[in-house]
Structure formats: structure tokens, C-alpha cells
TORPA-4810 file (N, C-alpha, C, O; in nm, 3 decimals):
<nodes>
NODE_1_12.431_8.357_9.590_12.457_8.239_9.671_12.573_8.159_9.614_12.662_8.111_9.685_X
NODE_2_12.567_8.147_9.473_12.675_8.054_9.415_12.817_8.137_9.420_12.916_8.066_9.436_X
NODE_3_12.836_8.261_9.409_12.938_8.313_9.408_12.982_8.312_9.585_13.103_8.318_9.607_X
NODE_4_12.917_8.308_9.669_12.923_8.301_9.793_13.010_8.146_9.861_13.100_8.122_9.941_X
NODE_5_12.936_8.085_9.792_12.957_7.921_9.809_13.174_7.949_9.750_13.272_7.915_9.816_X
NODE_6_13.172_8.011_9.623_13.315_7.970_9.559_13.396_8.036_9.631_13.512_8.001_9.651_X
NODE_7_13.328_8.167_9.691_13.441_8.208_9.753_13.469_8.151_9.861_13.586_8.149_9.898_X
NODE_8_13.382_8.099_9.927_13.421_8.018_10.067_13.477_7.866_10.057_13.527_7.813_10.157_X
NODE_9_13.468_7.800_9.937_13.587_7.739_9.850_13.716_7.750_9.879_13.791_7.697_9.961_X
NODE_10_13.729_7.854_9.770_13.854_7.959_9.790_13.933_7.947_9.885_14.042_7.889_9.894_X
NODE_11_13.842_8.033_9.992_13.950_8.073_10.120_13.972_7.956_10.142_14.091_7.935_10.117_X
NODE_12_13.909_7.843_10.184_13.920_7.679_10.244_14.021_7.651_10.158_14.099_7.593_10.233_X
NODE_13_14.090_7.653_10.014_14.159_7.562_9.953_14.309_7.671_10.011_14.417_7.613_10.023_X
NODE_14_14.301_7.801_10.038_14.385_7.861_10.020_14.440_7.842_10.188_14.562_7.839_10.209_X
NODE_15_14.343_7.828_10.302_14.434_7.806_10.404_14.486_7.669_10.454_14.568_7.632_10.538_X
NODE_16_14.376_7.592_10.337_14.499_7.447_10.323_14.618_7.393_10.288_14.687_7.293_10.308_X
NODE_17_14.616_7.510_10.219_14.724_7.526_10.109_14.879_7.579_10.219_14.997_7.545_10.221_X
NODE_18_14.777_7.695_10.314_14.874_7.755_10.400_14.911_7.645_10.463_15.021_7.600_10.431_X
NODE_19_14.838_7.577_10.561_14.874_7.451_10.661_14.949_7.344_10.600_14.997_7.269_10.685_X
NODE_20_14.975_7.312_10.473_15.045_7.233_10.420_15.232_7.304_10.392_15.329_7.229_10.391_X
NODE_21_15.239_7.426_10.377_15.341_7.530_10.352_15.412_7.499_10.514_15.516_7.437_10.535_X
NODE_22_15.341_7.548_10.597_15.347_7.544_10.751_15.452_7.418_10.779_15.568_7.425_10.821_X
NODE_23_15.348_7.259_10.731_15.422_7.152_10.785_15.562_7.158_10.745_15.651_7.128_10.825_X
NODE_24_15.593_7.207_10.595_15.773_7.194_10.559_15.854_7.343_10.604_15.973_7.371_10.617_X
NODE_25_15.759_7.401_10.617_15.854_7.568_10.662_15.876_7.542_10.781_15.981_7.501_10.831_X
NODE_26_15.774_7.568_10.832_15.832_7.548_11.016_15.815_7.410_11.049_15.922_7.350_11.044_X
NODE_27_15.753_7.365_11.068_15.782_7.237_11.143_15.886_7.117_11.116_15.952_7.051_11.197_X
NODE_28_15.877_7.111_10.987_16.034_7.009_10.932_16.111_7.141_10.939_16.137_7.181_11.053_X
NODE_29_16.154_7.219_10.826_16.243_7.283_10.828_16.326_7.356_10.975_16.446_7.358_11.001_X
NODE_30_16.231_7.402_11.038_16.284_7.493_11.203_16.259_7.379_11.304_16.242_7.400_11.424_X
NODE_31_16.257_7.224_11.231_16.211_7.132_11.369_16.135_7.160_11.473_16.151_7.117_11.587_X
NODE_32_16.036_7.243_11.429_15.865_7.303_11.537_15.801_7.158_11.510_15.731_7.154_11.409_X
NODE_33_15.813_7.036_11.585_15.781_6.912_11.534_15.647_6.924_11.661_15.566_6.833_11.678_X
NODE_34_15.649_7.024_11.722_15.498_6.987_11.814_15.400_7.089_11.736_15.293_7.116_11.790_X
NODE_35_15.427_7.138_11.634_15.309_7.231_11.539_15.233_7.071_11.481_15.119_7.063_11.436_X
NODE_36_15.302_6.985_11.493_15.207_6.874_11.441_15.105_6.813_11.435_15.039_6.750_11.352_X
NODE_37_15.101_6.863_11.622_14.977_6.839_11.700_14.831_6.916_11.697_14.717_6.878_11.725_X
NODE_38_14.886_7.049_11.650_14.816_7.144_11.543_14.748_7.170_11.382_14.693_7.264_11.326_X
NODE_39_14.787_7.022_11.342_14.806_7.052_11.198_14.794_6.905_11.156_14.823_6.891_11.037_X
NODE_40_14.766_6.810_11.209_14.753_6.662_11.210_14.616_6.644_11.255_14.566_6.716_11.342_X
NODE_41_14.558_6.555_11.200_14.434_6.508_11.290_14.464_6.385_11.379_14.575_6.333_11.374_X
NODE_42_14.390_6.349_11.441_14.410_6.192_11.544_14.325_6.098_11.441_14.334_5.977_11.464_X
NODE_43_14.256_6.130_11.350_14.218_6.045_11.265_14.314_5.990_11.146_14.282_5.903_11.066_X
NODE_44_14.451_6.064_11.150_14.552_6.021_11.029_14.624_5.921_11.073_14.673_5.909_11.185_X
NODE_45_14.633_5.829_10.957_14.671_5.706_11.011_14.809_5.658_10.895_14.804_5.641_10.774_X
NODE_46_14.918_5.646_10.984_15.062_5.668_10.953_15.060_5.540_10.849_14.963_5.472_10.818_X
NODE_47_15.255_5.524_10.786_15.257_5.435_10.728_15.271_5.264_10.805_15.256_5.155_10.750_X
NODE_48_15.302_5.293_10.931_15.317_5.221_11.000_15.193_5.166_11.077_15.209_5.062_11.140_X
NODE_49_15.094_5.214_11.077_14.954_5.163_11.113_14.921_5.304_11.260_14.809_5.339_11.298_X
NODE_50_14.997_5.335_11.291_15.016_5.405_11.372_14.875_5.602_11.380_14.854_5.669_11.279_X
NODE_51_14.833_5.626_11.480_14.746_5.709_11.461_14.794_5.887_11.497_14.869_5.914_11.591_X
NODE_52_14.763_5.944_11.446_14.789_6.128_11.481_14.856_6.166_11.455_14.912_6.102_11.366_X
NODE_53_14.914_6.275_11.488_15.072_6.352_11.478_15.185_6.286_11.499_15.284_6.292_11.427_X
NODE_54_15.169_6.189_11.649_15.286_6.058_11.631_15.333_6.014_11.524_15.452_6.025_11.496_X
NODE_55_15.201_5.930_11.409_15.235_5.862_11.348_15.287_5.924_11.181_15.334_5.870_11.081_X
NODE_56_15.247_6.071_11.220_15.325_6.153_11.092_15.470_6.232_11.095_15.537_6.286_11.006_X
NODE_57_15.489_6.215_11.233_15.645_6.249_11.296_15.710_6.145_11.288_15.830_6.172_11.294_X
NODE_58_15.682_5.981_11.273_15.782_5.899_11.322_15.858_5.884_11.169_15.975_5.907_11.197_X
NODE_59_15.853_5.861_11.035_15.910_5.855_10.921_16.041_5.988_10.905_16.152_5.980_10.854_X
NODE_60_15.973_6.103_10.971_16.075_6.188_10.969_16.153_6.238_11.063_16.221_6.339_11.044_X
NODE_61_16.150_6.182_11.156_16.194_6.156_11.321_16.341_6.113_11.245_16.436_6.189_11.225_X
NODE_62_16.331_5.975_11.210_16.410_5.880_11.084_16.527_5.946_11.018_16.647_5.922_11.016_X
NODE_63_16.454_6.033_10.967_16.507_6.143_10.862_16.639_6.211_10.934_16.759_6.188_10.914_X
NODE_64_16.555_6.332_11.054_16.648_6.374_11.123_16.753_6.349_11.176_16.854_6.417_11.186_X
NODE_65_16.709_6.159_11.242_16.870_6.136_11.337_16.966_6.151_11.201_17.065_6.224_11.210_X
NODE_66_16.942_6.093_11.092_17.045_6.035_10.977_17.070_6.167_10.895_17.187_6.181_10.859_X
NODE_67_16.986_6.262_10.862_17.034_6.414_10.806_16.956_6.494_10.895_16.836_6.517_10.900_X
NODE_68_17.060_6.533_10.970_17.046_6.680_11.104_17.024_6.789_11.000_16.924_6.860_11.006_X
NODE_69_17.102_6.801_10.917_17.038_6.929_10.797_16.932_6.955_10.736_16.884_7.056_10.684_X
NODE_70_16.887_6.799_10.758_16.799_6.803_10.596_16.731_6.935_10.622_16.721_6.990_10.732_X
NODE_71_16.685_6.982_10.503_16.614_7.093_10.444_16.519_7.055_10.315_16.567_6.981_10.229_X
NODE_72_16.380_7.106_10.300_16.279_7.088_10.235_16.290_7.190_10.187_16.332_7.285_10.254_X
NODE_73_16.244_7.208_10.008_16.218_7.373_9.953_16.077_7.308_9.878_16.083_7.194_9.833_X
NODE_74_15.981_7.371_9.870_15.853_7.349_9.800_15.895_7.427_9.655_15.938_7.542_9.643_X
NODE_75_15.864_7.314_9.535_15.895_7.386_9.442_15.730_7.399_9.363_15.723_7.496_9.288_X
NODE_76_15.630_7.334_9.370_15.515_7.377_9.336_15.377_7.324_9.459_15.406_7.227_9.528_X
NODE_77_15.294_7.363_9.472_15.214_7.360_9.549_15.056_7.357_9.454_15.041_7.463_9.393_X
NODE_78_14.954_7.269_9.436_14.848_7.281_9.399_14.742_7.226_9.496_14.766_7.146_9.586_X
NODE_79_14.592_7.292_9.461_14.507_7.208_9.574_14.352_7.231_9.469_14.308_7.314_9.389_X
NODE_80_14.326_7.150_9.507_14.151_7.146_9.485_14.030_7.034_9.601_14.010_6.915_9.628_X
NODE_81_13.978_7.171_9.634_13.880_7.133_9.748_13.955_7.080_9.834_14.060_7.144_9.833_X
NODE_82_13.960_6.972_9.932_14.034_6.916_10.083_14.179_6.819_9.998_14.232_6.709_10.014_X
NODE_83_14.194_6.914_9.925_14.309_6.833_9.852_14.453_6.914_9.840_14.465_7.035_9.827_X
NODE_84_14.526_6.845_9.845_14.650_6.965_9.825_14.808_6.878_9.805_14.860_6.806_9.890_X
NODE_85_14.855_6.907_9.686_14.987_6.842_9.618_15.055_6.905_9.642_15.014_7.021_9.649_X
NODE_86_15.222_6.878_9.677_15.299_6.971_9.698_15.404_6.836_9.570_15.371_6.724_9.531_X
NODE_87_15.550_6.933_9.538_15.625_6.869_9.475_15.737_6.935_9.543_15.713_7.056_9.548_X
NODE_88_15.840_6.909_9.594_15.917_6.949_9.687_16.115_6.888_9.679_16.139_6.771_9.648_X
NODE_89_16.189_6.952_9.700_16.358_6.866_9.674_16.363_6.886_9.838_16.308_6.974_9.905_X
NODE_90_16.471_6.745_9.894_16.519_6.790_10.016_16.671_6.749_9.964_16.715_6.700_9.859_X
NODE_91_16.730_6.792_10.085_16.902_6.819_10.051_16.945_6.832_10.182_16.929_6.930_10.255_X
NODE_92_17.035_6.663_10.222_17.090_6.662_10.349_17.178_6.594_10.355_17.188_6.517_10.260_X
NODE_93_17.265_6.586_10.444_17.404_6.479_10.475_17.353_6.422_10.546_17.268_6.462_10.626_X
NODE_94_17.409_6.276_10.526_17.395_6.150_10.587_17.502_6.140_10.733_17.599_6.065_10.729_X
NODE_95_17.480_6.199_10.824_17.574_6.202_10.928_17.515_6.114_10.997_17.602_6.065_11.069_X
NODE_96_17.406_6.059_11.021_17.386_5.921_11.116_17.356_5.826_11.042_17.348_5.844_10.921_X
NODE_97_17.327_5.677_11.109_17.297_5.600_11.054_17.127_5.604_11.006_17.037_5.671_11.057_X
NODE_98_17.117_5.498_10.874_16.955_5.498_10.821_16.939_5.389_10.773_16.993_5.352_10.669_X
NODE_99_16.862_5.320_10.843_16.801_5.197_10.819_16.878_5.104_10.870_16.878_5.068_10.988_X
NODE_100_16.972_5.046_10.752_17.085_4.944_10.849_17.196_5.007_10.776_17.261_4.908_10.741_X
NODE_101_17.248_5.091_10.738_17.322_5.179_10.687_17.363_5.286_10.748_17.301_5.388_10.780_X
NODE_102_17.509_5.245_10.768_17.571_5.340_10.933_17.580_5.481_10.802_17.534_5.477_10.688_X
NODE_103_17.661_5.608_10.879_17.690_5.729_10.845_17.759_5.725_10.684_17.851_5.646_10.669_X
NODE_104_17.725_5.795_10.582_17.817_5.797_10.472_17.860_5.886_10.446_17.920_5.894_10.339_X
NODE_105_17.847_5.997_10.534_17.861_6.168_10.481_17.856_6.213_10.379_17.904_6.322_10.346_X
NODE_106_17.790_6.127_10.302_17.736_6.184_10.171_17.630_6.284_10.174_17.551_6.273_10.267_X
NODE_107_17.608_6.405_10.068_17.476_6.473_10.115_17.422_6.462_9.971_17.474_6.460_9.860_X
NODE_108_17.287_6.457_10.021_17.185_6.381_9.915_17.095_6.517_9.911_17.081_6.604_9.996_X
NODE_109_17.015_6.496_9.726_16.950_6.615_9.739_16.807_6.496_9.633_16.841_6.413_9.549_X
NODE_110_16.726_6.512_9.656_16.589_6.412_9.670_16.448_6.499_9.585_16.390_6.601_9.622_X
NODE_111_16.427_6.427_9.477_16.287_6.514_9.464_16.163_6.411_9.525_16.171_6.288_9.530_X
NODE_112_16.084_6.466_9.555_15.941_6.390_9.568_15.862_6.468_9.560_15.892_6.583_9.527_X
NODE_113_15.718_6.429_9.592_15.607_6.482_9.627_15.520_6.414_9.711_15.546_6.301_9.750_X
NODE_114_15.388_6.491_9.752_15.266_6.422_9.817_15.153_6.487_9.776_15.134_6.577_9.695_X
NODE_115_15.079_6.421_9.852_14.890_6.440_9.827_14.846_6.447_9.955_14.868_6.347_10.024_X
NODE_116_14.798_6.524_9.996_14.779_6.591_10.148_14.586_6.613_10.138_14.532_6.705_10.077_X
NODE_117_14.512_6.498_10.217_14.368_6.511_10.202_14.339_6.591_10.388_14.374_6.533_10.491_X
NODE_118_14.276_6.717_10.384_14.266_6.806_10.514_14.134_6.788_10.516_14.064_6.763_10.418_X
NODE_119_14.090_6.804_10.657_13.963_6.800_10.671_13.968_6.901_10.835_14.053_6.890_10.923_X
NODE_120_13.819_7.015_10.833_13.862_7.119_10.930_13.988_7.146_10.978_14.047_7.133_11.086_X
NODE_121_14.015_7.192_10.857_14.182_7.242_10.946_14.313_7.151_10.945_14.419_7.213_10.943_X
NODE_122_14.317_7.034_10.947_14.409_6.929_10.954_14.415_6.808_10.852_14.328_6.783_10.769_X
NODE_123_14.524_6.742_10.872_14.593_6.643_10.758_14.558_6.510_10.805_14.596_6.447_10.904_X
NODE_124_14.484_6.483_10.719_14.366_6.348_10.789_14.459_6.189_10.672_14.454_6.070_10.700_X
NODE_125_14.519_6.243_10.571_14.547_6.170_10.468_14.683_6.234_10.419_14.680_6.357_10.415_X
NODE_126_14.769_6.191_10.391_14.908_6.201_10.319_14.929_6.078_10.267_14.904_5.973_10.327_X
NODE_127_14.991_6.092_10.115_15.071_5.980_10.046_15.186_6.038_9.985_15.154_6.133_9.915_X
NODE_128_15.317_6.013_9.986_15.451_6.018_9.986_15.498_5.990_9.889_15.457_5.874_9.883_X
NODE_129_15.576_6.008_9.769_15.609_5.919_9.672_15.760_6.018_9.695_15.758_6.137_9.726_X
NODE_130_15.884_5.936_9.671_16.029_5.986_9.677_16.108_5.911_9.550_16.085_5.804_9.494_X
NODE_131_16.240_6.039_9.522_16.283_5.911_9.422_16.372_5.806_9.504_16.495_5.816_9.496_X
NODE_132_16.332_5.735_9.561_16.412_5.605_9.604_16.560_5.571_9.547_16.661_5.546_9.611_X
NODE_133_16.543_5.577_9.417_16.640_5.507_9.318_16.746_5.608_9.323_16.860_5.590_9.280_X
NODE_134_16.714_5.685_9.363_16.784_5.872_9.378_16.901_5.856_9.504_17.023_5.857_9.516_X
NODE_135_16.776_5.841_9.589_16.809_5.848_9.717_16.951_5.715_9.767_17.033_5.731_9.857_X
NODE_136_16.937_5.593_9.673_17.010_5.503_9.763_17.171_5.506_9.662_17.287_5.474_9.688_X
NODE_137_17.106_5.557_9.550_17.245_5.588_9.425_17.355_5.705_9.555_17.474_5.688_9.580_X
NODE_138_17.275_5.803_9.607_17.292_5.927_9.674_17.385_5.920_9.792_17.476_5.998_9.822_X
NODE_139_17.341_5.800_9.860_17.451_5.777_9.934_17.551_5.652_9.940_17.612_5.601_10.034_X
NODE_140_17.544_5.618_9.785_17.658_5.491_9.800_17.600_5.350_9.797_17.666_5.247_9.777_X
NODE_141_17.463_5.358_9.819_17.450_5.222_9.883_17.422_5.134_9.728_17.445_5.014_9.741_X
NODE_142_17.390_5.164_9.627_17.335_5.113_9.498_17.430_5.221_9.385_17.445_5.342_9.399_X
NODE_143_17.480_5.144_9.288_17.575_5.212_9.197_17.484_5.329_9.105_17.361_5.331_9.092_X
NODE_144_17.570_5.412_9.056_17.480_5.494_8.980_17.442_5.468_8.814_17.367_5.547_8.757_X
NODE_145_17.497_5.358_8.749_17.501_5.266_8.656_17.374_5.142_8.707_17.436_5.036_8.707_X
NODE_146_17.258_5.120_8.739_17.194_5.036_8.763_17.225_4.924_8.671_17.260_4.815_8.717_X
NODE_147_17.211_4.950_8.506_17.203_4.850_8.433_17.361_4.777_8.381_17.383_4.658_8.356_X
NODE_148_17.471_4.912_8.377_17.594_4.825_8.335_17.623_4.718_8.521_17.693_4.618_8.509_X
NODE_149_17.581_4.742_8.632_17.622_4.680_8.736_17.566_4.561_8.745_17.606_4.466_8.814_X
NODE_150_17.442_4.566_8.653_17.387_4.442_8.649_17.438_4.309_8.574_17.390_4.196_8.582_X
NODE_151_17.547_4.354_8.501_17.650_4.254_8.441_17.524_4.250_8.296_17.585_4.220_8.194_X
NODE_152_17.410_4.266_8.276_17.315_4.230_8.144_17.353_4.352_8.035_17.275_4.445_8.015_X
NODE_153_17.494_4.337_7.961_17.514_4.444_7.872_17.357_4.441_7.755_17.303_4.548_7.729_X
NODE_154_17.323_4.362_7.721_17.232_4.357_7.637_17.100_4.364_7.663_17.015_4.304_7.597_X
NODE_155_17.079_4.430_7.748_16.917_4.478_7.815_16.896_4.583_7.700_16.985_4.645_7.642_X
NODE_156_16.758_4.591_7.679_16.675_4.657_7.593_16.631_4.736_7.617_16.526_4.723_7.679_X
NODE_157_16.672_4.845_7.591_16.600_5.013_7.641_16.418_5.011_7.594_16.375_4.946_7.499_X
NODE_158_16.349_5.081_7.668_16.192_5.083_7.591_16.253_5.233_7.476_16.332_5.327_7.491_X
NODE_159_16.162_5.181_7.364_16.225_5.263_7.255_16.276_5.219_7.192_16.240_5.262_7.082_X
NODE_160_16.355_5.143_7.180_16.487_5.091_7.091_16.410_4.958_7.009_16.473_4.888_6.930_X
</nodes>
């Protein structure tokens, strides 16, 4: 019975694992943005307050107008039980505008990750973490010197 129980574990962590692969292979990467509706629950509730597949398309909706390229590569993938981490680089040019920041044709390459909580089949929970500080150095908008721009030559490293 107990070996029965792990293997059916198993398979569950392993085709979560698949459905999470799915969202950056095909659906971001080949823009299959209606696999979402497949692979989202109506119980996931966006950063915007927003509910379902809508509200997990609209952040990267974002993405697209401003990098038509972007591209996702998964560089590690872990899961345990309805759980599943990915750590991932994207790498795109800024050909539209983002946020209030018209076109810079700069192309930016981004690490982050997430935490992806599935339940039967679908992505009921995602949390996002990006390097920000990466990202705005990346296209110009914030110097790549944070601390000499800050005019405070005498800031204190931790360590020192």
C-alpha cells in the first residue's frame, strides 16, 4: 500500500512538473497563450486581484508588447507534492514601450524564478520573484553603478 501511495506521488509531482515545463515551452515561448486556459485554474488569483488564465496572461501580455522576442530557458526545475520551483533566464529586446518607458532597443537577459502551487492538474498559486535591479540597469533606465550614482562615496559595504 505504502509503496503504492509513493508511486502515485511520483507520477503527480512528475506531471506537474510537466505542466509547469508546458507554461514556458509552449505557451510563453511559441505564444500558445490559450494553453492557459488548460493549465490555469479559475481559482488563481493574479497579481492584480484579477481571476484564471486572464489574470496569469495579463503580466506577460506586458512583456510581449515591449519584448516580441522575449524567450524563457528553464535552467532548474524542482517539485515536492502540489509544489513546483522553476529558476529560469529570459532574454529580449525592448522594442515597445514598458510601463512609462517608451522603446530602448536594448536587449535584456533576466534571471528569476517561481513557486507554482497545482492542484488537479492546474496552477491555482504562482509567486514571481525577478531581478528587478537587473532588469531596469538592462535597459538604461537606472545606472549600472547604483552606489557611485548615488553621489554617497562613503557608503559601507556589509563586510567591511
Amino acid at each position: 500500500m505504502r509503496i503504492s501511495l509513493l508511486k502515485t506521488q511520483a507520477m503527480k509531482l512528475t506531471s506537474n512538473k510537466e505542466i509547469i515545463r508546458k507554461v514556458y515551452e509552449e505557451a510563453l515561448n511559441k505564444r500558445k497563450m490559450e494553453l492557459f486556459r488548460d493549465l490555469v485554474s479559475d481559482d488563481f488569483v493574479g497579481i492584480r486581484g484579477g481571476k484564471g488564465a486572464p489574470a496569469f496572461e495579463e503580466p506577460v501580455a506586458q512583456l510581449f508588447k515591449a519584448f516580441p522576442d522575449i524567450q524563457w530557458k528553464i535552467e532548474e526545475m524542482m517539485g515536492e507534492e502540489d509544489t513546483v520551483f522553476v529558476r529560469w533566464f529570459w532574454h529580449g529586446t525592448q522594442t515597445g514601450q514598458f510601463a512609462n518607458f517608451e522603446a530602448t532597443g536594448n536587449t535584456v537577459s533576466i534571471e528569476g524564478m517561481a513557486v507554482y502551487v497545482l492542484k488537479d492538474g492546474k496552477i491555482i498559486n504562482g509567486r514571481v520573484l525577478t531581478d528587478r535591479l537587473g532588469f531596469w540597469q538592462g535597459l538604461g533606465v537606472l545606472p549600472a553603478d547604483i552606489i557611485s550614482a548615488s553621489g554617497k562615496a562613503n557608503v559601507t559595504k556589509v563586510g567591511e
